[in-house]
Kinemage of the C-alpha trace (Angstrom):
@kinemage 1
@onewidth
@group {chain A} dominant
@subgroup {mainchain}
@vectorlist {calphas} color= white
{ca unk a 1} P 81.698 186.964 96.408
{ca unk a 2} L 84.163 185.500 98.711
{ca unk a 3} L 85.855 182.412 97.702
{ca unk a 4} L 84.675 179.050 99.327
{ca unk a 5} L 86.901 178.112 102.228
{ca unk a 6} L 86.455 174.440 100.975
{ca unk a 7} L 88.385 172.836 98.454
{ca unk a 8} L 86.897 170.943 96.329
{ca unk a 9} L 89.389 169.392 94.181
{ca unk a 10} L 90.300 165.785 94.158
{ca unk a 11} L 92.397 164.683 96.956
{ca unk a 12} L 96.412 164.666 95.762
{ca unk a 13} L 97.713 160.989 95.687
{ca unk a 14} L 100.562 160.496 97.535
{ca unk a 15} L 103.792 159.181 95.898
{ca unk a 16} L 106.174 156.692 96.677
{ca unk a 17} L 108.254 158.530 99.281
{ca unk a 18} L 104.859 159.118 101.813
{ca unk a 19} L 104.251 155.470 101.340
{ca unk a 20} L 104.059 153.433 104.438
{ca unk a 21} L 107.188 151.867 105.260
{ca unk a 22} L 105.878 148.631 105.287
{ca unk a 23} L 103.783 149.179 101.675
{ca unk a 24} L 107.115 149.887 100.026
{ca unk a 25} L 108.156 147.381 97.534
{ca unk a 26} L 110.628 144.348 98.130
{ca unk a 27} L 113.638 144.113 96.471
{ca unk a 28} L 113.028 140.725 94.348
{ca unk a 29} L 114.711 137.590 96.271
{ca unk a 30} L 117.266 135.886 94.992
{ca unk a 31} L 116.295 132.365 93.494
{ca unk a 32} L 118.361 129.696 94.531
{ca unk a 33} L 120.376 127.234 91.838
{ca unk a 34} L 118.724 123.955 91.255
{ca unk a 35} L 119.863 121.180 93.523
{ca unk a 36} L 121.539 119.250 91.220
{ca unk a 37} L 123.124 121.957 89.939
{ca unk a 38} L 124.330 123.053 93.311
{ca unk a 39} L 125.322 119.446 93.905
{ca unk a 40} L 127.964 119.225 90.935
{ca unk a 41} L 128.898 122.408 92.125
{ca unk a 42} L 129.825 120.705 95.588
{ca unk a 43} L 131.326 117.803 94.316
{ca unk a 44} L 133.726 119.707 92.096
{ca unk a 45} L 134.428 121.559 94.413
{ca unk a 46} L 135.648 118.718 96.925
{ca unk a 47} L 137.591 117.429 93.838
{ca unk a 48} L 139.545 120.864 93.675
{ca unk a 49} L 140.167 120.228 97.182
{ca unk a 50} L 141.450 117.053 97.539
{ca unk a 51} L 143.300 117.231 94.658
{ca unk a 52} L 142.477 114.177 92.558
{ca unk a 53} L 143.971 112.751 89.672
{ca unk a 54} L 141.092 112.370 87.517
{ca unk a 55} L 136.963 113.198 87.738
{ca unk a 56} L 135.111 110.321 86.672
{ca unk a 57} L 131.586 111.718 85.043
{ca unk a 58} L 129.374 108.778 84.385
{ca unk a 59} L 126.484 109.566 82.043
{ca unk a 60} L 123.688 108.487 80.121
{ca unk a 61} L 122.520 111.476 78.824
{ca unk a 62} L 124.380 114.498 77.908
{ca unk a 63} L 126.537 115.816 80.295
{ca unk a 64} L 126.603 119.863 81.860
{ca unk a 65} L 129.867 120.738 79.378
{ca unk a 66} L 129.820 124.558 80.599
{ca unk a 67} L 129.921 123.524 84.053
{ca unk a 68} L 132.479 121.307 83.421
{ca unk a 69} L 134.721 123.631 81.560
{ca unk a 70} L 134.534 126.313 83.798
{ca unk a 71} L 135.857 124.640 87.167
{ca unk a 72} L 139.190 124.461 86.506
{ca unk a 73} L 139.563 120.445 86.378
{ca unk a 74} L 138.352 120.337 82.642
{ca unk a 75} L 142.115 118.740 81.636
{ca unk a 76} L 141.211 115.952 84.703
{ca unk a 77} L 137.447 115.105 83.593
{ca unk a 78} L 136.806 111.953 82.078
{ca unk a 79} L 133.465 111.503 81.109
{ca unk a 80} L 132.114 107.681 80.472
{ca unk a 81} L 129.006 107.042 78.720
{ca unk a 82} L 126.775 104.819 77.345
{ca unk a 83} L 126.287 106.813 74.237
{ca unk a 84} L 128.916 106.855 71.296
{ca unk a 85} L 126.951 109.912 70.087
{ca unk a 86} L 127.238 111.760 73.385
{ca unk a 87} L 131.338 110.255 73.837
{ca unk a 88} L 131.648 112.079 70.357
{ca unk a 89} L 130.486 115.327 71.145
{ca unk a 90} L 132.304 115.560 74.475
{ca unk a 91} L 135.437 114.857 72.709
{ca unk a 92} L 134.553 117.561 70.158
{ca unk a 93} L 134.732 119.858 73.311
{ca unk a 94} L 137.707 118.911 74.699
{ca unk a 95} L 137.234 115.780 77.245
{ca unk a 96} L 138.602 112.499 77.395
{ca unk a 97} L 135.404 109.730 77.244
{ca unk a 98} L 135.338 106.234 77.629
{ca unk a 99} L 132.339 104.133 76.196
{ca unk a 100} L 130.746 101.545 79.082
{ca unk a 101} L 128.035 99.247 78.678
{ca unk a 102} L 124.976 100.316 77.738
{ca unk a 103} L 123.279 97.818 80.672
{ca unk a 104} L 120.904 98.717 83.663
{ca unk a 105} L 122.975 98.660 86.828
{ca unk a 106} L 122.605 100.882 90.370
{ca unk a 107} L 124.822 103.723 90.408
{ca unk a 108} L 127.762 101.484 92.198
{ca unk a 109} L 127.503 98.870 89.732
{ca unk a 110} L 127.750 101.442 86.848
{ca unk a 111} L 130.937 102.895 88.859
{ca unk a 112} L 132.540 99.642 89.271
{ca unk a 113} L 132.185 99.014 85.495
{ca unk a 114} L 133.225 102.531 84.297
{ca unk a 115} L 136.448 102.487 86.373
{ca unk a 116} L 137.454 99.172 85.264
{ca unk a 117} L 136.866 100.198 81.634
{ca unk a 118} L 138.913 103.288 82.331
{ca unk a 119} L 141.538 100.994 83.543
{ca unk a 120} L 141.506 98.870 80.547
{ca unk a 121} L 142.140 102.037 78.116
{ca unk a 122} L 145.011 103.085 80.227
{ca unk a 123} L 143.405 106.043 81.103
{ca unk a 124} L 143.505 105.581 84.936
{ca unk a 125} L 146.853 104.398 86.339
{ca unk a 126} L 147.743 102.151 89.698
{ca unk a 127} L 147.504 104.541 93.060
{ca unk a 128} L 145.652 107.541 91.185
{ca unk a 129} L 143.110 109.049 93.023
{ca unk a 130} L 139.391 109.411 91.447
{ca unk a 131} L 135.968 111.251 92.368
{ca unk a 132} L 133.536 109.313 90.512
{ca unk a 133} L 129.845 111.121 89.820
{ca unk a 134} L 126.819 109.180 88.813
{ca unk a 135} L 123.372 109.601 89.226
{ca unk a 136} L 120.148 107.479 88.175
{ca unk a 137} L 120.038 105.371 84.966
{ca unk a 138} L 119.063 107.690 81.730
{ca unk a 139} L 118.582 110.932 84.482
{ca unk a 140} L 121.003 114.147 83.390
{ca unk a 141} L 120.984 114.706 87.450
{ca unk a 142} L 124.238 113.800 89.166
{ca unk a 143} L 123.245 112.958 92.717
{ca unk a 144} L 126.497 110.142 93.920
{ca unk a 145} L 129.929 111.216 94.540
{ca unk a 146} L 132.269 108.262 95.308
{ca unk a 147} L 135.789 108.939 96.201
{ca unk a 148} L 138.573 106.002 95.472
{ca unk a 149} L 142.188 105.288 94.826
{ca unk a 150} L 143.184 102.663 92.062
{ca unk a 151} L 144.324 99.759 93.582
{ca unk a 152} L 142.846 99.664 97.021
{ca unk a 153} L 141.064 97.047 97.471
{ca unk a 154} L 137.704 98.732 98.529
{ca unk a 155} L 134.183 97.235 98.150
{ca unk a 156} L 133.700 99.649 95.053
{ca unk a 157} L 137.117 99.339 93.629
{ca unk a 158} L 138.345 95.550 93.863
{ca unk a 159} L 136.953 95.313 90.477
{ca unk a 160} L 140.170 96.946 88.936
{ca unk a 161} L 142.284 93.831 90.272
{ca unk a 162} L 140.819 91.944 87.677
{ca unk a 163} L 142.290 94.158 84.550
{ca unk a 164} L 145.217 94.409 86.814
{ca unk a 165} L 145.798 90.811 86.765
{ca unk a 166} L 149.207 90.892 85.411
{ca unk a 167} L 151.205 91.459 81.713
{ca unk a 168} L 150.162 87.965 80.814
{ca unk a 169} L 146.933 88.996 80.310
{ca unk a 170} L 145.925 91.362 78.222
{ca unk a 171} L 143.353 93.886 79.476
{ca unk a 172} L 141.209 94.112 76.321
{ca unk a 173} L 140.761 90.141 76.341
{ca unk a 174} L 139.221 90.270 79.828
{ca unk a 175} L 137.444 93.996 78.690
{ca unk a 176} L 135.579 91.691 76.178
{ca unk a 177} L 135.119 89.098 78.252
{ca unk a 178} L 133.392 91.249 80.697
{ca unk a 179} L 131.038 92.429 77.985
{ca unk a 180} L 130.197 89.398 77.234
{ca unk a 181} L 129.055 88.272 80.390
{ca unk a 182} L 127.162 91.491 80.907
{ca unk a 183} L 125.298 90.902 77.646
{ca unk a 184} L 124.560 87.243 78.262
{ca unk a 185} L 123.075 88.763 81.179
{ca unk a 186} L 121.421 90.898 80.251
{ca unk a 187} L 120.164 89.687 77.382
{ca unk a 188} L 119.679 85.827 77.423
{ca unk a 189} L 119.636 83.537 74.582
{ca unk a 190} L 116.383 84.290 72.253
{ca unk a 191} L 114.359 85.809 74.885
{ca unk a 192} L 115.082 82.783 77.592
{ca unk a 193} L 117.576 83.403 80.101
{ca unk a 194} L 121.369 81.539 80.471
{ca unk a 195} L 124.027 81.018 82.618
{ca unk a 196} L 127.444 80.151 81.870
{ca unk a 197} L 131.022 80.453 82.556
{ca unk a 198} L 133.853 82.019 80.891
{ca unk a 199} L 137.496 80.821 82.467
{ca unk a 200} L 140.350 83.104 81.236
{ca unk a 201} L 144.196 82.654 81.112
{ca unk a 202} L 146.287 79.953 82.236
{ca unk a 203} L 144.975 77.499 79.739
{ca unk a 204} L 146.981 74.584 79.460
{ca unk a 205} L 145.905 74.111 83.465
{ca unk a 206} L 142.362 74.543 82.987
{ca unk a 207} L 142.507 72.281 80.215
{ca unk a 208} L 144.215 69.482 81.960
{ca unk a 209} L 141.883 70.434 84.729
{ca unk a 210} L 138.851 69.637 82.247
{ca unk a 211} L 136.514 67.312 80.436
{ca unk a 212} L 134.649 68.239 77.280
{ca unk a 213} L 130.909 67.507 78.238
{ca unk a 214} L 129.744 68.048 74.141
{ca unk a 215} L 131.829 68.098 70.985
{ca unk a 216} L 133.409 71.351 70.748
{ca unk a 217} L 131.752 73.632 68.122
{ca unk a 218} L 134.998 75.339 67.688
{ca unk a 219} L 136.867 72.527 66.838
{ca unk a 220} L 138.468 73.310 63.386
{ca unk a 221} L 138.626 76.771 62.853
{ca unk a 222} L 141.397 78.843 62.694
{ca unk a 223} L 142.690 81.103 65.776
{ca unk a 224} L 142.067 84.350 63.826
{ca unk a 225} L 138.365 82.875 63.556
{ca unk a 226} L 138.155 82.014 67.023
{ca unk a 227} L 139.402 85.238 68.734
{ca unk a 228} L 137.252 86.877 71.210
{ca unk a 229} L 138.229 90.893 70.173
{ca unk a 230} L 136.574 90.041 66.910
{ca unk a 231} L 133.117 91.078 67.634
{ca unk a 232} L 131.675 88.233 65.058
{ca unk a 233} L 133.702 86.009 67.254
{ca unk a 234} L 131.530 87.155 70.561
{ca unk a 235} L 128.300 87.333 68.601
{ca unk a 236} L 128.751 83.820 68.272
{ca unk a 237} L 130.206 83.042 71.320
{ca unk a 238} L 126.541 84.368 72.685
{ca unk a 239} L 125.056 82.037 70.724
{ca unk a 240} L 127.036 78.745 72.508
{ca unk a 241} L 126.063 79.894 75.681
{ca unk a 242} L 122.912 77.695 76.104
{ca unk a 243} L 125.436 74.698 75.873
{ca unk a 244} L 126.451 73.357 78.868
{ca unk a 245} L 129.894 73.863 80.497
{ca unk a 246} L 132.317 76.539 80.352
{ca unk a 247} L 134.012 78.415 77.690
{ca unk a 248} L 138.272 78.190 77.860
{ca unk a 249} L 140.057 81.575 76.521
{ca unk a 250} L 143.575 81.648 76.250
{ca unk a 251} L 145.338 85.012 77.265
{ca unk a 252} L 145.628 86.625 74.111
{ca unk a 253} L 141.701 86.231 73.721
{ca unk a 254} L 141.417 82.807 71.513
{ca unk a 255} L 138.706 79.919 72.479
{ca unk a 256} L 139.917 77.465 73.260
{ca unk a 257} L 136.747 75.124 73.968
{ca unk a 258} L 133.102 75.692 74.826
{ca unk a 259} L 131.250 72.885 76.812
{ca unk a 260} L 134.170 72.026 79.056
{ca unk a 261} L 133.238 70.353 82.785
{ca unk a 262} L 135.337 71.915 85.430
{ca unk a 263} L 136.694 69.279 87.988
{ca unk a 264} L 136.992 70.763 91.653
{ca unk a 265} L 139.765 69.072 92.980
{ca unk a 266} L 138.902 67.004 95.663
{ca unk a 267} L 141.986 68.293 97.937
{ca unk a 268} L 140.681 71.943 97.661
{ca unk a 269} L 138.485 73.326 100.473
{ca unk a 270} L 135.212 75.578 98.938
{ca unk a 271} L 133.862 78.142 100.794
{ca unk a 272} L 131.574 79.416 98.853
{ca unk a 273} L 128.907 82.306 99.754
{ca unk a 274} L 125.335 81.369 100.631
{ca unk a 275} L 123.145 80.725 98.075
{ca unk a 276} L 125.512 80.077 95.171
{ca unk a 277} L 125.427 77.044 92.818
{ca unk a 278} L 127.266 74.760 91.205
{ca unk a 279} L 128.785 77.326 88.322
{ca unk a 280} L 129.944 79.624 91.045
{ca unk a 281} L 131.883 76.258 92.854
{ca unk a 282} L 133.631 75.219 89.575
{ca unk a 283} L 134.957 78.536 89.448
{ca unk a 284} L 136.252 79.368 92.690
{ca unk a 285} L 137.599 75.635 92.173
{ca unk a 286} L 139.399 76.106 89.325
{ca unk a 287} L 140.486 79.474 89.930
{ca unk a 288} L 142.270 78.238 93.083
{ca unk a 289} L 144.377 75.380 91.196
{ca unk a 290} L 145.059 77.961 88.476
{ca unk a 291} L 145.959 81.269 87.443
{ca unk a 292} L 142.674 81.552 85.942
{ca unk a 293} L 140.290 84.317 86.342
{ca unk a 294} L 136.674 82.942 85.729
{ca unk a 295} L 133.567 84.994 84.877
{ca unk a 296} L 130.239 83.276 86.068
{ca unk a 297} L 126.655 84.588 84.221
{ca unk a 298} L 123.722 83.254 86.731
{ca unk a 299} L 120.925 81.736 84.716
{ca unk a 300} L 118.362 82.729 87.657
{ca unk a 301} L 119.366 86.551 87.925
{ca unk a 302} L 121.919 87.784 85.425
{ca unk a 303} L 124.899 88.905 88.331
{ca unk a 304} L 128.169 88.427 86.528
{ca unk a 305} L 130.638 87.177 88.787
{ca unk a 306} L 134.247 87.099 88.775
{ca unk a 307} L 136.672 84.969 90.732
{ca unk a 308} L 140.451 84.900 91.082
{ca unk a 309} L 142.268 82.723 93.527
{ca unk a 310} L 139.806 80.980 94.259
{ca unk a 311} L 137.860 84.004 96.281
{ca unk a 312} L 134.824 86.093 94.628
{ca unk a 313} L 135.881 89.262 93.552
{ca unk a 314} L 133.626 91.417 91.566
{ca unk a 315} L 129.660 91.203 91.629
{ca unk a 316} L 127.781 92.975 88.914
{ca unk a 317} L 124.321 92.644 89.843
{ca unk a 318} L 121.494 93.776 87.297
{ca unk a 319} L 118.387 94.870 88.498
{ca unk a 320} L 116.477 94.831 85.498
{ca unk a 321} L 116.686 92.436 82.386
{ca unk a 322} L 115.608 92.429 78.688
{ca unk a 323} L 114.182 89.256 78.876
């Protein structure tokens, strides 16, 4: 018997080379970096390029150390934080930090304050040239670049004339000032908020230029007890605040007074900005008939701001409170 003709076998599948062009497989796509990833990338990048003195990485949380290390600019990071913990462990690997306060400002705000602190500490010097990165409060995203040279007197940089106010002051007195503004602030007296003003330097002036409005509470202690740097000293400095008046620090940081009535001169033309009080008045008064530099808490929303002759130069606005 013949064999059948047909075949009756199971058809042969066909393998991958008589596949249909467009049936062959893909090679897998390349997925992209995230965006804030990308975004440091960019901005360290620029920094390379223009060649700046220092990066300024401001941080709540803990910042990308391998990216970081690896761009070349590791000796030129600073990184400022909120965190003592976090400050620690980027020191451990290698980078200068600076600790600012721990206080909920916009990312310009927190800029403002963390090149001023860097100022203080000597870590940033007059004419250097910065990139500061900062991103939303307690986010580990950097999504704000901000580029600035010390000493120009910029909207986001005028803040560093104050700790540049000359060798008669010294720049941790007004550093502790400036916290504790920011934490009367912040944080009111006792759940209630307060406003008050701290007038620094040139205190035999502002004295003269004075009336006490209570009896001094710091009458008859000694300086050592009376210094600002001593942080009992502001603790209870924080507690005077709902007295009314201003507090008088000499230069080297001791109180002088608290309670004191600031007399504008009545020789000495105000302009003062719209919608500003009677705190902000006595000290752009007695900042322009001194050598003063005055820090002014508002009671109604917890702005710290600071004058020198006689004009407004830093604003520190909060937009949220613990009160």
């Amino acid at each position: 018997m013949s064999p059948s003709k047909h075949d009756s076998s199971p058809p042969k599948e066909k393998g991958p080379k008589d596949a249909p062009a467009a049936q062959k497989a893909k090679p897998p796509a390349l997925s992209k970096p995230p965006a804030d990833r990308t975004f440091l990338s960019e901005a360290l990048g620029t920094a390379r390029r223009l060649d700046v003195g220092c990066v300024l990485f401001i941080c709540d949380t803990s910042p990308p150390i391998e990216q970081l290390k690896h761009r070349g600019l590791k000796k030129k990071v600073i990184v400022a934080t909120t965190s003592e913990k976090i400050g620690a462990h980027c020191e451990e690997e290698g980078f200068r930090t600076e600790i600012i306060p721990a206080y909920a400002f916009d990312r310009f705000e927190k800029i403002k304050v963390a090149l001023a602190t860097c100022v203080s500490a000597g870590l940033l010097a007059e004419g250097m040239r910065v990139l500061c990165l900062a991103g939303q409060a307690e986010s580990p995203n950097i999504d704000t670049n901000l580029y600035t040279k010390i000493g120009e007197k910029s909207e986001e940089s005028v803040a560093l004339g104050v700790l540049h106010a000359g060798v008669e002051f010294s720049p941790q007195v007004l550093e502790a000032v400036l916290v504790i503004a920011l934490q009367v602030g912040y944080e009111g007296f006792e759940g209630a908020p307060v406003g008050t003003i701290f007038v620094v330097g040139d205190s035999t002036a502002v004295m003269e230029k004075s009336k006490q409005l209570t009896l001094n509470p710091l009458q008859g202690y000694s300086e050592d007890e009376r210094n600002i740097l001593d942080p009992s000293v502001r603790n209870a400095i924080k507690n005077y605040c709902i007295l009314d008046g201003a507090f008088v620090i000499r230069e080297d940081g001791v109180v002088l007074a608290a309670g004191r009535y600031l007399r504008a001169p009545d020789d000495k033309e105000i302009e003062l900005p719209l919608g500003l009080g009677t705190r902000n008045a006595a000290a752009m008064a007695i900042t322009q008939v001194s050598n003063a530099i005055a820090f002014v808490v508002s009671k109604t929303t917890g702005t710290v701001r600071i004058y020198k002759e006689g004009k407004l130069n830093v604003e520190l606005k909060q937009p949220r409170r613990r009160l």
